[in-house]
N, C-alpha and C positions, 0 to 999 in steps of 0.2 A: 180653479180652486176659489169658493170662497172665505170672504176675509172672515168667519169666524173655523174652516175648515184650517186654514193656516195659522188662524190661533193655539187651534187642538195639534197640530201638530209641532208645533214651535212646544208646547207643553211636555209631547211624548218624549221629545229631541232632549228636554233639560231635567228630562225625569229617569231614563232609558240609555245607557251608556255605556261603553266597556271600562270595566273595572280588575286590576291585577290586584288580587290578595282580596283579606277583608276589607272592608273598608272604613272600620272604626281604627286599626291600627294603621293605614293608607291615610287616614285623615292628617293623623299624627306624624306619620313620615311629609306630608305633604309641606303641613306647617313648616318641620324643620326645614325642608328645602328650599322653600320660599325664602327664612328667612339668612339659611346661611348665603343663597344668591347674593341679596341685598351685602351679606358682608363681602363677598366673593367684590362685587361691583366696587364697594366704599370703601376698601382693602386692598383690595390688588394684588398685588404680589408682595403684598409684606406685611402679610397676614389674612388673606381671603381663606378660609377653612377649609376649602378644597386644594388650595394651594399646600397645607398644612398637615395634611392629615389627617391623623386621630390630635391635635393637638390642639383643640378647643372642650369646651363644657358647653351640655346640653340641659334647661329644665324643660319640662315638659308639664303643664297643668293643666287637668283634663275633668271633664266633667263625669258624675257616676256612670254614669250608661254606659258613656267610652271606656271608662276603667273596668267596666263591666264583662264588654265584648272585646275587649283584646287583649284579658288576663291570659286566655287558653288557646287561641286561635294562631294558627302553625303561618308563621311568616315567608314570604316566597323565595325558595331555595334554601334556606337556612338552617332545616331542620331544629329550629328554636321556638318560641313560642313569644307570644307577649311586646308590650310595648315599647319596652327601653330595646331590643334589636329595630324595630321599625323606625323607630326615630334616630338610631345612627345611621340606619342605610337611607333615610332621607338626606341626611348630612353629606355620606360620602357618595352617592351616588341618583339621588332626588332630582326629579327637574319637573319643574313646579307647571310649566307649561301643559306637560304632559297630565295634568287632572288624577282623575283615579286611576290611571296607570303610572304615575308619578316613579316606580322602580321600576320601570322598561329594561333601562340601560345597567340591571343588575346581572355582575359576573362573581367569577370565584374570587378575584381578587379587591372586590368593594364587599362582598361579605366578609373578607378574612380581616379585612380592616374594621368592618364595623364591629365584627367580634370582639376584637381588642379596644375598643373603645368601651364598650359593653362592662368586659373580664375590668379594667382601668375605672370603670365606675364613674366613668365619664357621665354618664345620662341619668337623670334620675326622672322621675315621676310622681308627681304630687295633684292629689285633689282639690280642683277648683272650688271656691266658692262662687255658683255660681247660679241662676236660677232656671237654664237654659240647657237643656237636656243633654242637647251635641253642643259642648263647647272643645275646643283646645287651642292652648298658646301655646306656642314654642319659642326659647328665648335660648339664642347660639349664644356663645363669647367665644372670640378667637384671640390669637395668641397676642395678636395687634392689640388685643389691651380694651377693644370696641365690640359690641354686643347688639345685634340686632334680633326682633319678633313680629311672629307674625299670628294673627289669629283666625280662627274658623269658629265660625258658628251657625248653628241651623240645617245648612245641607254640608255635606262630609267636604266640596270642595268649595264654599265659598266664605273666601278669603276677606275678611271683614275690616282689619287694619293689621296695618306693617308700620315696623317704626326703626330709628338706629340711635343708638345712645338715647334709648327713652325719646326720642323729638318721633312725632307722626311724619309718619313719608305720607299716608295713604290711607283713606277707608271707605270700606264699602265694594265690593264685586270687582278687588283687585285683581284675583285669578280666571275671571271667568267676563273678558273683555266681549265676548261675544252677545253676553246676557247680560249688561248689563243695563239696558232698556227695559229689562222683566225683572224686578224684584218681587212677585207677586207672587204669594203659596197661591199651594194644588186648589185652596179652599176657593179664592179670589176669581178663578176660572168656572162658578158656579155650576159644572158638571152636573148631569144626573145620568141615571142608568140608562132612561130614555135615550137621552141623546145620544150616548156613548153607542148604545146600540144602533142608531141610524146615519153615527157619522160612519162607525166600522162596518157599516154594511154595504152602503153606497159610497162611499169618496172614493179616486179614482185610484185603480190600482197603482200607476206609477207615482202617486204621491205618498204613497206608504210602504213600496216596495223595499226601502231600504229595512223597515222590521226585519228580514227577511237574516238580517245578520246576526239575530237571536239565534236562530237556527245555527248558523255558523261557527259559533262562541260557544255555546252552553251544549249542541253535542260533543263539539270538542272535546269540551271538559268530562260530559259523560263517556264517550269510549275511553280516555284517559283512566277513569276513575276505573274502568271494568280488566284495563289492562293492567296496572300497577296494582302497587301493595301500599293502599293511602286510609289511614284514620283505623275505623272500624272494619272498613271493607264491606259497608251496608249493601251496596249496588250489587257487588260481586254474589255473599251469600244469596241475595232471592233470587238470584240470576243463573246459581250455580245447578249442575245436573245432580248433584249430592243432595239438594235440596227442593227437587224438582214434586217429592211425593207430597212436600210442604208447601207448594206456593203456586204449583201448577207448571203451565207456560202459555198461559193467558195473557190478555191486554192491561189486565191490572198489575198481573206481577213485573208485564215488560216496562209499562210506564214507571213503577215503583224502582224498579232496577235501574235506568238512566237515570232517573231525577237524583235516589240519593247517591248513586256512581259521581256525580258531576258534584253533588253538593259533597261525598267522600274527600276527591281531588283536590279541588278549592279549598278546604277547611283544613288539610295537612299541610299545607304550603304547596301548593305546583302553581307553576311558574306560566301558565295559561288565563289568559284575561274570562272572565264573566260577563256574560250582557246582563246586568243590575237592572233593578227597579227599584225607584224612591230611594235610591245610595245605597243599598241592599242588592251584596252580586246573590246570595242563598237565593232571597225572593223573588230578582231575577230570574233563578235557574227556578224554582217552584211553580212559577207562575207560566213559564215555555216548556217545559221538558214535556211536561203529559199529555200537550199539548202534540209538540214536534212528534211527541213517538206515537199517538193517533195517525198524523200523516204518512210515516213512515209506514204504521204496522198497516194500512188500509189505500195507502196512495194517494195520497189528499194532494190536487195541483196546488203550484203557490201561490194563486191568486185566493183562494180559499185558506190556506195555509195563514197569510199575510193578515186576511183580514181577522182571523182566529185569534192572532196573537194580539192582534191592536184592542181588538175586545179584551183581551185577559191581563195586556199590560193596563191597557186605561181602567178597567175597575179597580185591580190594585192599585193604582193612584186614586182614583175617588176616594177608595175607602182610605187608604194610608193619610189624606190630607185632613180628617181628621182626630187620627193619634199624633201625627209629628213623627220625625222620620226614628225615632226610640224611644220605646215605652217597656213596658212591663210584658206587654204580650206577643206572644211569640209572632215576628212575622210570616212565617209558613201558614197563619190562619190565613192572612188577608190575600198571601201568594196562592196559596193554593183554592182560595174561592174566586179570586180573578180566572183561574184552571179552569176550572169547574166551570164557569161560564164558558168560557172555547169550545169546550167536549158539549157541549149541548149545540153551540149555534154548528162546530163539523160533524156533529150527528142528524142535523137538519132543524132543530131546536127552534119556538118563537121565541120572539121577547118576554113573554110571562113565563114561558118555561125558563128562562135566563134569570128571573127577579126570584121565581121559586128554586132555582139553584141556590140561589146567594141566600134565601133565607134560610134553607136547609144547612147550608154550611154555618150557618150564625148559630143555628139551632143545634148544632154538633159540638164544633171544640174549641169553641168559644171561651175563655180562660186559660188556654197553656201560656201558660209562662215562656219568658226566657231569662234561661240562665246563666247569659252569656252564652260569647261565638265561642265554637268550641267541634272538635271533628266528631261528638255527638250530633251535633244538629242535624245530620244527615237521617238519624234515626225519626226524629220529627220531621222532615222532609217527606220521608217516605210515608207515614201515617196522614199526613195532610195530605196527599196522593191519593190513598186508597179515599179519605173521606171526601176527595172532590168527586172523582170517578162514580162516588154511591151517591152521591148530592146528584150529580150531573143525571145518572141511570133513573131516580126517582122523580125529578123534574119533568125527564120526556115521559116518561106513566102517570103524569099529572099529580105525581104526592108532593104536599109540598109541608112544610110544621105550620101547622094553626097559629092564625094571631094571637089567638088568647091562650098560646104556651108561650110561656119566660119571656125574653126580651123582644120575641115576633112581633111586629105591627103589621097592618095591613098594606101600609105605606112602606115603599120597599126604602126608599130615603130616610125615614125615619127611623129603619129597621138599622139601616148603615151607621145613622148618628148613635143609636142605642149602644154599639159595639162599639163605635168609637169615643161615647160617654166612659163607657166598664175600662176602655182597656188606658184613656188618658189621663182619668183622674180617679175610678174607684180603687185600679189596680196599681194607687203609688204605692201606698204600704208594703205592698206585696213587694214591690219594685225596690224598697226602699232595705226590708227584712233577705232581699235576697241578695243585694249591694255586701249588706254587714254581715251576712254568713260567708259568701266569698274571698272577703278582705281580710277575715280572721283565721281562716285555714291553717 
């Protein structure tokens, strides 16, 4: 392995991860656990909050985005929605070790407690002032009379400072001891398509075989979503025989049916981890699912398979580094055009066929919004689907959208900055008008 193929990969590793629940309310449950540890350790048994109970107070101050995506979004097991349950089941049952699977260790009797804590009006949640898109603190007080916080900012789990009575313990990559040599954005790794495409096509299988556990995680989630009764039940209808005169029983409908099946499951609260991208379990699952179910529906080995996914996880991280891991525009664009590169390179695809996917997709649905995590989203999962599948199908026929329509260049890299110009700074307004129709319901 070369030292820059170990770079790319060290990148996939801290970009690429399992995640339980969303992971804008996971951020927040994260925080609290972290910092009721810290009281747990400087407390002890006479007054650590887990020693206690529900017998502490929680703030919670959160940046718009996060308030944004965990007003709606079904928390795992709880049949609840929103932030103030996340941030008690960080308290009573969080272990901050555990990253974005931080409620692992959640049973019936750390949800009945958190509830009550909840019902007790224990927790509240208040808007940061803040200029940082993903920000949250979390500040416990337990009964011991002492109070400790911890902060996240940037990516969903890194733990920026922790403190107790106001005094600093810590700052900086308290959570993530492993990375804490790499403070460096997606941008800093100066990626390009090119490359992307000739590390995922040549580096050696067993250095990227672990990909392989996308597959593992996000069908999961998708059979789940197709057996139960979760959200909308997006997966289920295109999938269903009642709806067979509507949708077929084709490659587009089967892809459409797992991906939003999975993004279904996840979004009502099931208690099944996600293999995320860029702190996003949805764009995770967007950016593997049409993928994995190409393999499945046609027998793609996993050395082909592997290298499918590394292409489709690594564009969405190019493109996602730079919007910043929340913005205004719906991640399912940039998951589902990472897609849409896979299904061309395991349909036999070149690299220019790969560059004119992605501008096809730029040139498609470029502007959805998001409007907050919510068990809708599975519906925009599935339409980012159908439009990678058409991106992808029109690439190998050589069609690609003309530079000199909208935001196309010729330069496929500057095609990418274009999109991540609209979606980081032209679409705050937008970002900003869909904040304050939320919050006023």
């Amino acid at each position: 392995m070369t030292e820059r193929e170990a770079e790319i990969i060290g990148l996939i590793r801290k970009e690429v991860k399992p995640a339980l629940g969303c992971t804008e309310p996971i951020a927040v449950a994260l925080a609290v656990a972290k910092a009721t540890e810290i009281l747990e350790e400087k407390c002890g048994g006479n007054g650590g909050a887990r020693k206690i109970g529900a017998d502490f107070t929680i703030r919670a101050e959160v940046s718009g985005n996060i308030l944004k995506n965990g007003m709606g979004v079904g928390i795992p097991g709880t049949g609840m929605v929103g932030l103030h349950i996340a941030a008690a089941l960080g308290a009573v049952c969080g272990r901050s070790s555990y990253g974005l699977e931080v409620l692992h260790d959640l049973d019936e009797a750390s949800i009945a407690s958190a509830k009550r804590m909840v019902a007790d009006k224990a927790v509240t949640v208040a808007l940061a002032e803040t200029d940082h898109k993903l920000y949250v603190k979390a500040i416990v007080e337990g009964s011991c009379g002492h109070c400790a916080s911890a902060v996240i900012e940037d990516d969903h789990d890194n733990i920026v400072e922790t403190c107790f009575d106001e005094k600093v313990l810590s700052g900086g990559c308290t959570n993530r001891e492993t990375l804490c040599d790499d403070t460096r954005s997606t941008l800093d790794y100066h990626l390009t398509v090119e490359e992307i495409y000739r590390f995922a096509t040549t580096v050696d299988y067993d250095d990227i075989s672990f990909i392989l556990e996308s597959r593992t995680l996000n069908l999961a989630l998708a059979q789940e979503g197709l057996r139960g009764n979760y959200g909308l039940n997006v997966g289920h209808a295109i999938s269903s025989d009642g709806n067979r005169e509507v949708f077929g029983d084709d490659f587009l409908s089967y892809a459409m049916s797992l991906t939003a099946a999975a993004s279904d499951a996840r979004m009502a609260g099931c208690t099944l981890p996600a293999m995320s991208n860029s702190g996003s379990g949805n764009q995770g699952i967007t950016v593997t699912m049409p993928v994995i179910a190409y393999s499945l529906r046609y027998g793609t080995d996993d050395i082909r398979l592997a290298r499918a996914l590394v292409l489709s996880h690594l564009i969405a991280i190019h493109i996602k580094g730079y919007l910043g891991k929340l913005s205004a525009l719906c991640g399912c664009v940039i998951a589902s055009t990472g897609a849409a590169c896979g299904l061309v390179y395991l349909r036999g695809g070149s690299f220019e066929q790969i560059c004119w996917a992605i501008k096809n997709m730029i040139g498609n649905i470029t502007g959805m919004v998001c409007d907050g995590a919510k068990v809708g989203c599975a519906m925009k999962v599935a339409s980012g689907v159908s439009s990678a599948l058409q991106s992808a199908v029109l690439a190998r026929e050589g069609t690609c959208v003309s530079e000199h329509d909208g935001i196309i260049e010729k330069c496929i890299e500057k095609t990418i900055r274009n999109l991540g110009r609209i979606g980081s700074v032209g679409m705050q307004n937008t970002d900003n008008m869909i904040l304050d129709i939320m919050v006023c319901k």
